[in-house]
N, C-alpha and C positions, 0 to 999 in steps of 0.2 A: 194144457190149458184149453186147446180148440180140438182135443180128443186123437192129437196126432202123435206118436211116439217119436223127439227130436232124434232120435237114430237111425228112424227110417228115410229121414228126407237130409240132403249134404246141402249145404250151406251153400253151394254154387247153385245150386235149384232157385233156394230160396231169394237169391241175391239176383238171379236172372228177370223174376218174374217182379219185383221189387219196384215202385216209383220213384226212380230220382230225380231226388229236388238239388236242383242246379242253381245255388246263390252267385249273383254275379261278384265276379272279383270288387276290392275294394279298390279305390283310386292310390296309385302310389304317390309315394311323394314328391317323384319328378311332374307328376302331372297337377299334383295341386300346386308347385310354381307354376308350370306354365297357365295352368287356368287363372289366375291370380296376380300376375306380375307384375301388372299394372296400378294395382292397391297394394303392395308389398312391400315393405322396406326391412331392411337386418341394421340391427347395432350389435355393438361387440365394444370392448376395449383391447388395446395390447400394449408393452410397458416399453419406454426406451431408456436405457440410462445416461446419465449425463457422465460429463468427463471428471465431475465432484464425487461419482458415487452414487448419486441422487435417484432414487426410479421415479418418474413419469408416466402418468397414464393418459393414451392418447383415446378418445372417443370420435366414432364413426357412428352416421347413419346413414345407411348404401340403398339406394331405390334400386331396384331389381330391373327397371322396365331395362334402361340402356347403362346400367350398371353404374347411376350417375351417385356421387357424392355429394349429398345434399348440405350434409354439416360434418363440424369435427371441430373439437377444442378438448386443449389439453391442463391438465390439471395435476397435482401433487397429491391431491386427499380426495377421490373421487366418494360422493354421497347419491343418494337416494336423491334427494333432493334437489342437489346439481344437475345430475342426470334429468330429472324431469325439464329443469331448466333447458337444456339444451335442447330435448323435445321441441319444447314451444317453442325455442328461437329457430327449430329444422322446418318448422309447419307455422310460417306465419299465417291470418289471415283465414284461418278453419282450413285452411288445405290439409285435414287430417289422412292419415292414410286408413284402411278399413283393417290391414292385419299387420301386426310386429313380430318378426322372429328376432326370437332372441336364446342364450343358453341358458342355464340352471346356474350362473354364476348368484352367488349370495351377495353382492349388492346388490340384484333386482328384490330387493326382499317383499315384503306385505306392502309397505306407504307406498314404494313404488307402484305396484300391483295395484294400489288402490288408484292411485293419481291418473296412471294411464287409461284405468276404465271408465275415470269419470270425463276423459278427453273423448270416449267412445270408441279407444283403439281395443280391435281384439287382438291378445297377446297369443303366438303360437312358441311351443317351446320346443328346443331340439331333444334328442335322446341323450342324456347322458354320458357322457364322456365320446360324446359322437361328431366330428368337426362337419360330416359329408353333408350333413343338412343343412348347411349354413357355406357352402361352398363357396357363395359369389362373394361374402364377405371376408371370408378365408382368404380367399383369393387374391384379391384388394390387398390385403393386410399382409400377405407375402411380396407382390409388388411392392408397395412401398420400403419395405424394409431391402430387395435385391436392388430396387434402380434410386434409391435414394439414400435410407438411412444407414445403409452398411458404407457408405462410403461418406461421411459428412460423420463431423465432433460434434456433437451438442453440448450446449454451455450452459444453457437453461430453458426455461419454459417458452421465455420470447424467441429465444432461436430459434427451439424446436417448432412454434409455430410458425417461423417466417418461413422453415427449408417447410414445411411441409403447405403452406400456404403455395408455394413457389410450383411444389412437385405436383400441385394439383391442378394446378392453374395448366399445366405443361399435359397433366395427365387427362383430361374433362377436353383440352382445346386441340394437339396435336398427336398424341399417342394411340395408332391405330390398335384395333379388336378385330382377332377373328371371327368373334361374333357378334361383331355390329356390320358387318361386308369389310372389313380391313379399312374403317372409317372411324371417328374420333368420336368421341363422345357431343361433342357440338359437333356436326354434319359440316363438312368441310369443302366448297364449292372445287369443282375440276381446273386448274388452270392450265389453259394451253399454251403453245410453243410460242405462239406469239405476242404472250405477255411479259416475256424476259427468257432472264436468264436462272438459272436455280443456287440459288444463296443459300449459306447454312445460319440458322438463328440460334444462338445461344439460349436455351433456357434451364432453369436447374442448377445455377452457377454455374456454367456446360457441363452437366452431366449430362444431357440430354441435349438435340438440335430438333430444330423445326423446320423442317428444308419447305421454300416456296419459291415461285417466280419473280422477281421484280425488274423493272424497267434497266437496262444498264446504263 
């Protein structure tokens, strides 16, 4: 074509003398959590059974900043609809968040899809059959089940909401994170030596204790 026989010239020639265009990498997706964290919440469902047989589905929506639990109620016949509900009661007051992770589960269907957009949340979705994007909520939802629901009966819906109302209250107020500095989700003032003595609190039906100082 430019009068040169490709035989006469080796490909390492031509590859040397070549301009590369150098596109920068694309952002992964550790980094568009942290850029984002702040606007970002995960929901998810996961099932518990009761001692009747009965499956239950428990609904979370988990803000990312300090891995707080903003809502959660639990239901027998989860809809599109309900779910939205729970939205609005997680985000009173237009505190909407800017982005929603969520899975490809098929009750987020289309009315969903639609309802959330006219709230003005953008929906992000994970990959398919992929739990690692959605990690924090993962994550959450293995706690609850190792320091709570594997060791408590649930009898029904009200139960399951009061051990999990309990586990939360315990989880949000006294249960440190290595990545919040080994500090609770409420920021927990220092007490010193000479505001007592160290008592253990029952909370969780003592599954759990809250150790503090108090007066002896």
């Amino acid at each position: 074509m430019l009068g040169v026989d490709r035989r006469d010239v080796a490909e390492s020639s031509v590859s040397k003398h070549m301009v590369h265009c150098h596109k920068p990498p694309s952002q992964t997706w550790r980094t568009f959590l942290e850029n984002h964290v702040q606007q970002l919440v995960s929901i998810d469902f996961f099932t518990v059974p009761t001692i009747h047989f009965q499956v239950l589905y428990v609904f979370l929506v988990l803000a990312h900043d300090r891995r707080r639990i903003l809502h959660f109620n639990v239901t027998a016949h989860p809809t599109a609809e309900w779910i939205v509900q729970q939205l609005r009661e997680a985000f009173p007051f237009a505190e909407l968040p800017h982005y929603l992770l969520r899975d490809r589960d098929a009750i987020f269907g289309h009315d969903f899809q639609e309802q959330v957009r006219d709230m003005g949340i953008c929906e992000v979705l994970s990959a398919p059959r992929a739990p690692w994007p959605r990690a924090y909520i993962e994550r959450v939802i293995g706690s609850i089940r190792r320091e709570c629901l594997d060791h408590v009966i649930v009898f029904h819906e009200g139960s399951l909401r009061r051990t999990l109302q309990s586990y939360f209250e315990y989880y949000h107020q006294s249960r440190t994170h290595l990545s919040l500095g080994k500090d609770a989700h409420e920021p927990r003032a220092i007490q010193l030596p000479e505001m007592g003595t160290v008592v253990a609190v029952p909370q969780v039906g003592g599954l759990h204790h809250r150790y503090e100082r108090r007066p002896a």
